[in-house]
DRENPA-3360 file (N, C-alpha, C; in nm, 2 decimals, always signed):
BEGIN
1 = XXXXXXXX = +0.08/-0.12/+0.00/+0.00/+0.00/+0.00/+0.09/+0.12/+0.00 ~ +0.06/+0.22/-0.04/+0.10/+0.34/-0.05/-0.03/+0.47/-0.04 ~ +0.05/+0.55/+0.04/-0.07/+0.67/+0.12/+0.02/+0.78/+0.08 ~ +0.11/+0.83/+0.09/+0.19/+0.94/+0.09/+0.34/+0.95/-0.06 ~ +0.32/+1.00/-0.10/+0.47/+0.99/-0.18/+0.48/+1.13/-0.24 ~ +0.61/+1.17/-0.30/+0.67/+1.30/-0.34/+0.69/+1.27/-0.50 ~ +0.70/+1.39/-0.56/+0.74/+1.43/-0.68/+0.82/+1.54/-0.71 ~ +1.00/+1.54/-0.67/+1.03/+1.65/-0.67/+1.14/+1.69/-0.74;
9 = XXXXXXXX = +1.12/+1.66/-0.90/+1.22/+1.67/-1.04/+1.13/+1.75/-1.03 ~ +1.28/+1.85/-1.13/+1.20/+1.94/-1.26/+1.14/+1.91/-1.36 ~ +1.06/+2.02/-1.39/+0.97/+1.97/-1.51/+1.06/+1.92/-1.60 ~ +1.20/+1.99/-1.66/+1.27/+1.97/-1.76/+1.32/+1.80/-1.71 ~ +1.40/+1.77/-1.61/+1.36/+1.58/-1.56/+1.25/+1.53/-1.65 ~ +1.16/+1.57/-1.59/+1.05/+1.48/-1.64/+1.01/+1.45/-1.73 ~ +1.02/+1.58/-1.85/+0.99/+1.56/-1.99/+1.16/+1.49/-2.07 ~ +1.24/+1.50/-2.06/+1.34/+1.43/-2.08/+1.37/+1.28/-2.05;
17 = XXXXXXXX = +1.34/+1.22/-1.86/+1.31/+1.10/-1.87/+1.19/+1.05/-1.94 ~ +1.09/+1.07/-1.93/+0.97/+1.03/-1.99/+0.92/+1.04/-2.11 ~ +0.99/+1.14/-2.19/+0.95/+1.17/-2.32/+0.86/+1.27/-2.37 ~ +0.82/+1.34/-2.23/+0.70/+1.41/-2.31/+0.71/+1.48/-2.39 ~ +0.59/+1.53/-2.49/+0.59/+1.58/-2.59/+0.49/+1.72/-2.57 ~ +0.41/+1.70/-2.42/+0.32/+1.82/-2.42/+0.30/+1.80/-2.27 ~ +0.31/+1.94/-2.20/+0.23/+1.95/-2.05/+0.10/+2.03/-2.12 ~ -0.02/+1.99/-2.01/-0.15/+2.02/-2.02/-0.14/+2.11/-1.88;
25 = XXXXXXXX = -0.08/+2.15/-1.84/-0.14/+2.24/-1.68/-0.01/+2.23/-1.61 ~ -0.03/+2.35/-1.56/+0.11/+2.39/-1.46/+0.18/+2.34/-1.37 ~ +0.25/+2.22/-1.39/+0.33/+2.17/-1.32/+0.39/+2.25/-1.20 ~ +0.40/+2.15/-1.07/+0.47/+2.21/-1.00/+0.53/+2.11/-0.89 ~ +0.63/+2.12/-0.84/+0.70/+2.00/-0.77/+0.61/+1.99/-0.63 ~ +0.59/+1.86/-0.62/+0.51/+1.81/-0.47/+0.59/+1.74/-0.37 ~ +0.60/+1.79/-0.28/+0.68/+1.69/-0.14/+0.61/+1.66/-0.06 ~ +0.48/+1.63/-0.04/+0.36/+1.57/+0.03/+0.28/+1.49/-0.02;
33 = XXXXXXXX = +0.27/+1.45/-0.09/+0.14/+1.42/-0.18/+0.06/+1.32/-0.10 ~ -0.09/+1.37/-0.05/-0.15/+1.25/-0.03/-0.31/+1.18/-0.08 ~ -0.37/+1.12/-0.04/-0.49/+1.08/-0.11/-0.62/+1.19/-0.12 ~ -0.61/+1.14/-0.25/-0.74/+1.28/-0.31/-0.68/+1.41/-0.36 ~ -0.56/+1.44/-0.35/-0.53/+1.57/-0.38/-0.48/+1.55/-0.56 ~ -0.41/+1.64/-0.61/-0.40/+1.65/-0.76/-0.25/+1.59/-0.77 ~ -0.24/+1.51/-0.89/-0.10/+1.49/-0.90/-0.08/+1.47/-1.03 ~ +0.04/+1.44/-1.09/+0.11/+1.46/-1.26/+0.06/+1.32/-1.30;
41 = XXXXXXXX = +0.02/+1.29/-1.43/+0.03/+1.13/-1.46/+0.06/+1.18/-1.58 ~ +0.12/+1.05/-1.67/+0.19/+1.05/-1.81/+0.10/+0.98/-1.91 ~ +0.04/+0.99/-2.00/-0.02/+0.90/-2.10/+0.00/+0.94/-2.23 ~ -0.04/+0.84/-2.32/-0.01/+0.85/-2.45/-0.17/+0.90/-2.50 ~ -0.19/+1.04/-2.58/-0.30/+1.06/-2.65/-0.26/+1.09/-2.74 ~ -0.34/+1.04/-2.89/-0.35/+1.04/-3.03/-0.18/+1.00/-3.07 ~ -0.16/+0.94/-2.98/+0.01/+0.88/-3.00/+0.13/+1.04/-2.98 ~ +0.10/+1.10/-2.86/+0.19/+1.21/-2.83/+0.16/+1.15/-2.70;
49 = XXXXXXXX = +0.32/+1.17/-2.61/+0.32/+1.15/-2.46/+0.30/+1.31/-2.39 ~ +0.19/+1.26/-2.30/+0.14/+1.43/-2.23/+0.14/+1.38/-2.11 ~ +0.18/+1.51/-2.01/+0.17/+1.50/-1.87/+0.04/+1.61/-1.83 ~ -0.01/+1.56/-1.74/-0.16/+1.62/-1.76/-0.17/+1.58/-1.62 ~ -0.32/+1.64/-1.52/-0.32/+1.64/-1.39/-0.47/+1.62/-1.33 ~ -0.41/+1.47/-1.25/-0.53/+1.34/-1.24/-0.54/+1.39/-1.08 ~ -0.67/+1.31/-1.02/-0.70/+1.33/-0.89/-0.69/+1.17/-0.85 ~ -0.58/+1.16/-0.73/-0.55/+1.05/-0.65/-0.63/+0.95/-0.61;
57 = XXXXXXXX = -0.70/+0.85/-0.69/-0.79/+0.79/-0.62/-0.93/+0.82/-0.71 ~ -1.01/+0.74/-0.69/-1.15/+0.71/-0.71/-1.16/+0.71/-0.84 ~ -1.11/+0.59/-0.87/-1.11/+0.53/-1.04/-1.14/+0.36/-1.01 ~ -1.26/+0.36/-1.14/-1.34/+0.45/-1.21/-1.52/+0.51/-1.12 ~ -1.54/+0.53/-1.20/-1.64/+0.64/-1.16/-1.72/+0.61/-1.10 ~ -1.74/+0.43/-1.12/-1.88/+0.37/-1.07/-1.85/+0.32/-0.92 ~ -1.69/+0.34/-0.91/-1.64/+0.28/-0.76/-1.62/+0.30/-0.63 ~ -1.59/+0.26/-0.53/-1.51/+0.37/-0.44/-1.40/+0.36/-0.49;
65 = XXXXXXXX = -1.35/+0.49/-0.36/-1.21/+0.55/-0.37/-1.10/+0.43/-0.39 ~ -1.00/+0.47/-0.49/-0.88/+0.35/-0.50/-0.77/+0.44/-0.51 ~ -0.70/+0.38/-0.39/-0.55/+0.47/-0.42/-0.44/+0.37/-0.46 ~ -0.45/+0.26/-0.44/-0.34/+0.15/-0.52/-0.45/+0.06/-0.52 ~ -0.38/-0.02/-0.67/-0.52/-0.17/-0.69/-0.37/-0.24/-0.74 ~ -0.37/-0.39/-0.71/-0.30/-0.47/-0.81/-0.35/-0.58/-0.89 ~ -0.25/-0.61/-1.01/-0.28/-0.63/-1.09/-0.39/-0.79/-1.09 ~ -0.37/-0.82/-1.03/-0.51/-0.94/-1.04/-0.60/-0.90/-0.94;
73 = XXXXXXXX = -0.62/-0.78/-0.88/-0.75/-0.74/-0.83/-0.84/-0.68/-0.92 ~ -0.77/-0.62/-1.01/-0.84/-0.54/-1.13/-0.82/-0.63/-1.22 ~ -0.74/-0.80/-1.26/-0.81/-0.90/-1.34/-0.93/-0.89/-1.30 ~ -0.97/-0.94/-1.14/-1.07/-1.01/-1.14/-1.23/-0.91/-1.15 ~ -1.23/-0.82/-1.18/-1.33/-0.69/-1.22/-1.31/-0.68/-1.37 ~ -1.43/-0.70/-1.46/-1.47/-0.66/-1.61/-1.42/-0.52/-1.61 ~ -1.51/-0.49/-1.52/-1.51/-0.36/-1.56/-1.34/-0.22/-1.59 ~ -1.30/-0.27/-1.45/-1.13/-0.25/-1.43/-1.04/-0.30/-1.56;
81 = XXXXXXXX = -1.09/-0.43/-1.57/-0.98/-0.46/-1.68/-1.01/-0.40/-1.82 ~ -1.12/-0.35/-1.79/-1.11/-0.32/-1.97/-1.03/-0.16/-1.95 ~ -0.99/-0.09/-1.83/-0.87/-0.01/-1.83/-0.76/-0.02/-1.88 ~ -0.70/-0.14/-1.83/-0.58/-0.19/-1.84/-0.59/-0.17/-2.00 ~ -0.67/-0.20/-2.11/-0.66/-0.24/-2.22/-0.65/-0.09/-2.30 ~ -0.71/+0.03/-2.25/-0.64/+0.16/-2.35/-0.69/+0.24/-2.24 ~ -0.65/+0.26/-2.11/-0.67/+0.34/-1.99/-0.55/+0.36/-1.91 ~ -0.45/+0.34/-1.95/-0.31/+0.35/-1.88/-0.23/+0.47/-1.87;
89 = XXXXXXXX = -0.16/+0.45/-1.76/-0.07/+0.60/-1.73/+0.02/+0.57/-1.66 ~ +0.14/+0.65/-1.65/+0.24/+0.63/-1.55/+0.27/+0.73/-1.48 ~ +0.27/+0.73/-1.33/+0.29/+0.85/-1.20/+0.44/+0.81/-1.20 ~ +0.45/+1.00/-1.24/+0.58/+1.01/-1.18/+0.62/+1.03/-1.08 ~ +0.72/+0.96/-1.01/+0.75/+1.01/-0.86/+0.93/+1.01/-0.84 ~ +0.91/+1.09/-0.70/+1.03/+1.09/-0.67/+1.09/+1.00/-0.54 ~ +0.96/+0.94/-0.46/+0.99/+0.85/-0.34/+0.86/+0.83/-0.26 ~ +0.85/+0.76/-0.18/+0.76/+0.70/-0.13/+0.76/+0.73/+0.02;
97 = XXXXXXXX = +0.65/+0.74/+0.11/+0.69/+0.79/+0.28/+0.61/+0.67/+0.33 ~ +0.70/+0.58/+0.42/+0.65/+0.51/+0.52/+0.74/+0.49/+0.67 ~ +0.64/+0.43/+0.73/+0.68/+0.46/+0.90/+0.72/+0.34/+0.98 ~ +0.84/+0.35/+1.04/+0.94/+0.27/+1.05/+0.96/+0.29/+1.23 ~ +0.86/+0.18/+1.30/+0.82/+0.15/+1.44/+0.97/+0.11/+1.48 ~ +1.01/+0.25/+1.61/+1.14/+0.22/+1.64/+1.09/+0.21/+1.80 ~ +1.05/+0.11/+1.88/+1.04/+0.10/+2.00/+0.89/+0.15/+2.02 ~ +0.87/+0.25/+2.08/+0.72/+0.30/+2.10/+0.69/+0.39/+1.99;
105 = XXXXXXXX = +0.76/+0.43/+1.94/+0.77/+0.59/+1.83/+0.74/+0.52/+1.69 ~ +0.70/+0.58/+1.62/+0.64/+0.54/+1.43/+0.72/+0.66/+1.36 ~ +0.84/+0.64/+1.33/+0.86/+0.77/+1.25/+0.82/+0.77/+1.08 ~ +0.88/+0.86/+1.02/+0.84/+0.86/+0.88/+0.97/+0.81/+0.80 ~ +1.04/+0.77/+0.72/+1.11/+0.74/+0.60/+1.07/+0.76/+0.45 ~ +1.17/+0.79/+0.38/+1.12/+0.82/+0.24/+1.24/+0.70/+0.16 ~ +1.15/+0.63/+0.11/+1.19/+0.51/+0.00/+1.23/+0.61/-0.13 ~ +1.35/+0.57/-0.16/+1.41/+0.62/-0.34/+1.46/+0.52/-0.33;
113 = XXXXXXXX = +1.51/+0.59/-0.51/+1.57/+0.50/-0.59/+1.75/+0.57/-0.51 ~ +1.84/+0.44/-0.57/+1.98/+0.48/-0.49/+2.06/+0.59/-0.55 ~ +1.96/+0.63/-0.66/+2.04/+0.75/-0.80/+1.96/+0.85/-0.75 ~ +1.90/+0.86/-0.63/+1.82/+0.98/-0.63/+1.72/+1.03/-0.70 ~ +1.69/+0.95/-0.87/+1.66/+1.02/-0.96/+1.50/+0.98/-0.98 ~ +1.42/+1.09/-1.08/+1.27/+1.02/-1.10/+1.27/+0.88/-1.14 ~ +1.15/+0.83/-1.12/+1.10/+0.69/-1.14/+0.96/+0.72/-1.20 ~ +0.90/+0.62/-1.27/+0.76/+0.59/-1.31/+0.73/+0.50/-1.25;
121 = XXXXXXXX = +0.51/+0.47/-1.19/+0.49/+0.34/-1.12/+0.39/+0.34/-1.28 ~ +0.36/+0.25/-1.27/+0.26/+0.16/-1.36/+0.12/+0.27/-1.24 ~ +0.01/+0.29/-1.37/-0.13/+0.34/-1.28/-0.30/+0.30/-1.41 ~ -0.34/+0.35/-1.37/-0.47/+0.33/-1.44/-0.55/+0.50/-1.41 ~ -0.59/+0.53/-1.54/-0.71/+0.68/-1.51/-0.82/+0.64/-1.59 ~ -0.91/+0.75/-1.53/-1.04/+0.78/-1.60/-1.08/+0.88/-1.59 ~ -1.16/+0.91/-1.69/-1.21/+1.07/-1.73/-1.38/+1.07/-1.75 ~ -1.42/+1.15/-1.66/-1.54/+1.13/-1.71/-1.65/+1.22/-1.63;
129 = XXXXXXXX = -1.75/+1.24/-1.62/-1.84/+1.37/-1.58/-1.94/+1.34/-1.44 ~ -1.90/+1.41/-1.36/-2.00/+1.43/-1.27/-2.13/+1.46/-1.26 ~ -2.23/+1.43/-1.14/-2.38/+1.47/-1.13/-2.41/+1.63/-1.17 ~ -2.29/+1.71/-1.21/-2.26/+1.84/-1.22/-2.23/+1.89/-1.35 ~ -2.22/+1.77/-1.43/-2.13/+1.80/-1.55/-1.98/+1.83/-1.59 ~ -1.91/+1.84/-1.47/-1.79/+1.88/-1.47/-1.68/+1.77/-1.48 ~ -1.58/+1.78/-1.57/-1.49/+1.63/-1.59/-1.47/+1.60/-1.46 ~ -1.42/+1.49/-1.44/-1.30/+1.46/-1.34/-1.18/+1.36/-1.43;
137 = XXXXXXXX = -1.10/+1.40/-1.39/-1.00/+1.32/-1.40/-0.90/+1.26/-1.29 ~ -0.90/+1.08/-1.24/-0.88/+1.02/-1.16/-0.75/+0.95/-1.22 ~ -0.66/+0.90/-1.11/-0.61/+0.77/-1.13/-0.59/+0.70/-1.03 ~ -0.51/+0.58/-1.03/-0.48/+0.49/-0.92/-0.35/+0.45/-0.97 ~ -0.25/+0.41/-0.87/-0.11/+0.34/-0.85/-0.14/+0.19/-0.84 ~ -0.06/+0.14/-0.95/-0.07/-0.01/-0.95/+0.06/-0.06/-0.85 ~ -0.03/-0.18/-0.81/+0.11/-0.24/-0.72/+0.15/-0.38/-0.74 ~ +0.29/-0.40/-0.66/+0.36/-0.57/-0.69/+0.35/-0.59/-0.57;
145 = XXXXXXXX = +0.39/-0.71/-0.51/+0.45/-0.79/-0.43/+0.59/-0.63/-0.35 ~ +0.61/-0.67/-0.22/+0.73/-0.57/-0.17/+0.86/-0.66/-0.24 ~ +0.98/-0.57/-0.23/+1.10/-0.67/-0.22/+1.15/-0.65/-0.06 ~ +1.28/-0.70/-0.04/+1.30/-0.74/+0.09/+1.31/-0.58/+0.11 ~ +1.35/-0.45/+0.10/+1.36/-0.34/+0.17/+1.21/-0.28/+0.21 ~ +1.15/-0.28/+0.12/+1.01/-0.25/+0.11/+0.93/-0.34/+0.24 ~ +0.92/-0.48/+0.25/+0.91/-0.57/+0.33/+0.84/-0.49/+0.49 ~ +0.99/-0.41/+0.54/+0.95/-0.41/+0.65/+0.85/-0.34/+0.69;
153 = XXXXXXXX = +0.80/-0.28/+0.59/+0.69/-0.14/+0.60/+0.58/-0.22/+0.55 ~ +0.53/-0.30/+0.42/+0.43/-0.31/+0.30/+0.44/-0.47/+0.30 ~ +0.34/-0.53/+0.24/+0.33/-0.63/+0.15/+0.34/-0.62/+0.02 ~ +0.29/-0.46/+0.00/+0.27/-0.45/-0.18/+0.38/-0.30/-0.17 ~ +0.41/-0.30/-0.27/+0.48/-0.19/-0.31/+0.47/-0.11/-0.43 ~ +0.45/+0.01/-0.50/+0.41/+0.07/-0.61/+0.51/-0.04/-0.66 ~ +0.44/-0.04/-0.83/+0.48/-0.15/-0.94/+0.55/-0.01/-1.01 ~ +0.69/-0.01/-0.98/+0.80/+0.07/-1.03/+0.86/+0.04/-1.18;
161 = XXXXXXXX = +0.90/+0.12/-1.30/+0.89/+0.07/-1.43/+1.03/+0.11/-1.43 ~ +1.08/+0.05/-1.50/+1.23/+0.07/-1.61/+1.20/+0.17/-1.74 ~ +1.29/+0.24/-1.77/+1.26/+0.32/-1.93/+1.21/+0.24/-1.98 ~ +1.24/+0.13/-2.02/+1.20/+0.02/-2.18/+1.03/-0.03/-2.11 ~ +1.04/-0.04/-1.98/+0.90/-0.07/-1.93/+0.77/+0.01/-1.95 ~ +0.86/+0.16/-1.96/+0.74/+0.29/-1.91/+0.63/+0.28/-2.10 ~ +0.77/+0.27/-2.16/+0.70/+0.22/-2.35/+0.61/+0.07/-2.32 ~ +0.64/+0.01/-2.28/+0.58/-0.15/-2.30/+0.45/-0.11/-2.23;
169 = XXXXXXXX = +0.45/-0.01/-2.13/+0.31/+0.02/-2.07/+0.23/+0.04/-2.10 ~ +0.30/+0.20/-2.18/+0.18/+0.31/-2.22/+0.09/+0.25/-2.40 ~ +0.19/+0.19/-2.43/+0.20/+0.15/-2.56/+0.18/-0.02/-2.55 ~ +0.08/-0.06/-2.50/+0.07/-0.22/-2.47/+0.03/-0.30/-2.60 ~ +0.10/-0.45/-2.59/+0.07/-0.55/-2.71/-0.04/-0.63/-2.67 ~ -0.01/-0.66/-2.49/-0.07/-0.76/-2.46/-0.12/-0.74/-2.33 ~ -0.27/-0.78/-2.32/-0.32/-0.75/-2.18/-0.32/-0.88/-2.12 ~ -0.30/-0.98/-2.18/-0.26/-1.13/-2.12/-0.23/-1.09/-1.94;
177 = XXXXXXXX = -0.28/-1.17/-1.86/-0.28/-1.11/-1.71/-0.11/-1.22/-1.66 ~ -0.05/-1.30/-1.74/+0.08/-1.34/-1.66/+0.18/-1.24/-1.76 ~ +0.15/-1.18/-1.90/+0.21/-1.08/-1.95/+0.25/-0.95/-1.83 ~ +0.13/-0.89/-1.82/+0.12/-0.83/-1.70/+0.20/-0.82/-1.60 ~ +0.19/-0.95/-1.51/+0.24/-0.97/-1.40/+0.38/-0.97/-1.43 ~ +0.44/-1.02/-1.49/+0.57/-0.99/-1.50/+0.63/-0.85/-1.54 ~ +0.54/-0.75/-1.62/+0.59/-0.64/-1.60/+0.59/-0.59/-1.50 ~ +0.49/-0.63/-1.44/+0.44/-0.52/-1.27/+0.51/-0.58/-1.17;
185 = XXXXXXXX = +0.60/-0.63/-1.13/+0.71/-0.73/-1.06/+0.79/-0.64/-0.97 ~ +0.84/-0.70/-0.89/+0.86/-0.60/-0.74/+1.01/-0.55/-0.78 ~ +1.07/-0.42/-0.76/+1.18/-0.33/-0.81/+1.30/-0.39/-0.75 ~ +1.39/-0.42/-0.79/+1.54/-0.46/-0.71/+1.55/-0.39/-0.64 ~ +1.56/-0.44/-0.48/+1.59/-0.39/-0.34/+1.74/-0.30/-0.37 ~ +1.83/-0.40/-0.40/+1.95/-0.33/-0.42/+2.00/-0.14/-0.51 ~ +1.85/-0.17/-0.57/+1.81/+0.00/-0.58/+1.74/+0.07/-0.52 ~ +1.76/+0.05/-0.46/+1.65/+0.14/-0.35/+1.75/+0.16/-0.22;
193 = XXXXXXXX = +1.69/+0.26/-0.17/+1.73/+0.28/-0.03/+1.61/+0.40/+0.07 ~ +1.64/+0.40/+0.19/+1.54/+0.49/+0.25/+1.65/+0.53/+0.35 ~ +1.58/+0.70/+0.39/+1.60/+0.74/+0.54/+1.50/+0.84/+0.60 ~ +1.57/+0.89/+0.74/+1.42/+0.92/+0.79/+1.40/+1.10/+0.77 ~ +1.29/+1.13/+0.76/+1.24/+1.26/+0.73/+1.20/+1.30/+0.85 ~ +1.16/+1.46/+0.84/+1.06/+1.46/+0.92/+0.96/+1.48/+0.93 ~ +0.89/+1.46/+1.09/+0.75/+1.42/+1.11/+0.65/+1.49/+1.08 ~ +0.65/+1.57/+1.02/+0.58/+1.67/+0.95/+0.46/+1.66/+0.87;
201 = XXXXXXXX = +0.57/+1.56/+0.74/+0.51/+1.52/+0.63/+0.36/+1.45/+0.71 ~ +0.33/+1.41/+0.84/+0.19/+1.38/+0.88/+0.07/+1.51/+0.81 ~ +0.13/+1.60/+0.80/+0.05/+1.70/+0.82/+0.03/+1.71/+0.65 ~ -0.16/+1.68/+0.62/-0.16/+1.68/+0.46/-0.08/+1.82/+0.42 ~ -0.14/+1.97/+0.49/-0.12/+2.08/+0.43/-0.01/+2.08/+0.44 ~ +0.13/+2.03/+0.48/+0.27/+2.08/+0.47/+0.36/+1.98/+0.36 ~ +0.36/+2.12/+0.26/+0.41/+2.05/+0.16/+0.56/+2.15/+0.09 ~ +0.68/+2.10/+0.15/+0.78/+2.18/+0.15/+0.90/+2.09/+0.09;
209 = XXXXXXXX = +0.99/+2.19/+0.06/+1.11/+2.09/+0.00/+1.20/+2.03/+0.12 ~ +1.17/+2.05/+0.24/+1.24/+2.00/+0.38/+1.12/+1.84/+0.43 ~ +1.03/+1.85/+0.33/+1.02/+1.67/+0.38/+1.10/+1.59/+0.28 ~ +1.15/+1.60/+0.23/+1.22/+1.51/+0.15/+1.39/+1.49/+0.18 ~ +1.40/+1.62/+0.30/+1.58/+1.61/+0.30/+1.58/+1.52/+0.47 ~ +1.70/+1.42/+0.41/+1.71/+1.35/+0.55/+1.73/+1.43/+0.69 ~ +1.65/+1.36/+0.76/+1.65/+1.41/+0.96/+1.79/+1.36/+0.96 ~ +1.84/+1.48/+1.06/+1.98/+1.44/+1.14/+1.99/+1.29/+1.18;
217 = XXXXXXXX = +2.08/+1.25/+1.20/+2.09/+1.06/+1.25/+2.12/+1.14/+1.43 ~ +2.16/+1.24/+1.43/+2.19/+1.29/+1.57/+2.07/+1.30/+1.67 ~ +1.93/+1.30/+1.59/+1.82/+1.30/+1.63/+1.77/+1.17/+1.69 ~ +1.83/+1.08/+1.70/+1.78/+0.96/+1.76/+1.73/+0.83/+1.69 ~ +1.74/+0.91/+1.53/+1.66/+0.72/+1.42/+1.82/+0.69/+1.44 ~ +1.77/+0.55/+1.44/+1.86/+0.43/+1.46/+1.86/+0.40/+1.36 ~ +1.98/+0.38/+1.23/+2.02/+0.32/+1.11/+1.99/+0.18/+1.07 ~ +1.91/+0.13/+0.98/+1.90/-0.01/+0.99/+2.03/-0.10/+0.91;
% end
């Protein structure tokens, strides 16, 4: 599961790793992000890659709220899978925040990659009109299995993509569901690393470039 994670490349990162070819709306870097609020997603329209800006959760329309689904939860729903088949997107991020029980205390950590650098997860959107008439635009974070770093926090972990992956996504041959599963497959631990932030990031409204820089080790987290 995942509740909280950051996005804090430049635009120019993003359209460079990802390819884009067009922003739709004013990017702006996030160091909080949590459920229901607005965030970046990547898709392919009329065959141009655009970064464009989806609301966290509550996809599709007819559902409740979904902030991560994995991939044979959304096999086993018609309706979800026919997403998978030309409803796809990739969230860009920059790390993930979970809470790492040191004795009585829960503090926060932030999961990256070991290059520091952006990442894509695998996601799913929808677009579509309210009792009001007014679009919405939603998505959801797909997930894998953790690997052992991930482990101590999750069972599931955002389904994290490779460049050659983020194309096999947006651009699919096959919705075959063991096709799938092997692309959505849990990220090499040996890329990843975490440390601890601060406790702040609890607070949805505090969204600063100081949750993402590591807490002193002087402060009392214990190194794992």
């Amino acid at each position: 599961m995942c509740r909280k994670y950051a996005i804090s490349a430049d635009l120019s990162e993003i359209e460079r790793v990802f390819e884009i070819e067009q922003v739709l709306y004013p990017y702006q870097r996030r160091y909080n992000i949590s459920p229901t609020q607005a965030v970046p997603a990547i898709l392919e329209l009329k065959g141009r890659r655009v970064l464009d800006k989806f609301r966290w959760g509550m996809v599709p329309f007819w559902g409740k709220d979904s902030l991560n689904a994995d991939i044979y939860s959304v096999h086993s729903n018609s309706a979800y899978w026919k997403l998978t088949e030309r409803q796809r997107c990739v969230i860009p991020c920059s790390g993930f925040y979970y809470w790492r029980q040191q004795g009585k205390k829960s503090l926060p950590v932030h999961m990256v990659l070991r290059s520091r650098g952006v990442f894509g997860v695998a996601g799913l959107y929808e677009v579509w009109r309210d009792a009001q008439g007014r679009v919405q635009q939603t998505c959801t974070l797909l997930m894998s299995r953790s690997n052992e770093l991930v482990a101590e926090f999750e069972t599931r972990m955002p389904a994290i993509l490779d460049p050659v992956e983020v194309d096999a996504w947006l651009r699919p041959v096959s919705t075959e569901i063991e096709s799938l599963a092997r692309l959505l497959r849990p990220y090499a631990a040996e890329r990843m690393m975490f440390y601890p932030v601060t406790p702040r990031i609890e607070d949805e409204q505090y969204d600063h470039s100081d949750c993402v820089q590591e807490l002193d080790m002087r402060l009392g987290w214990v190194k794992p």
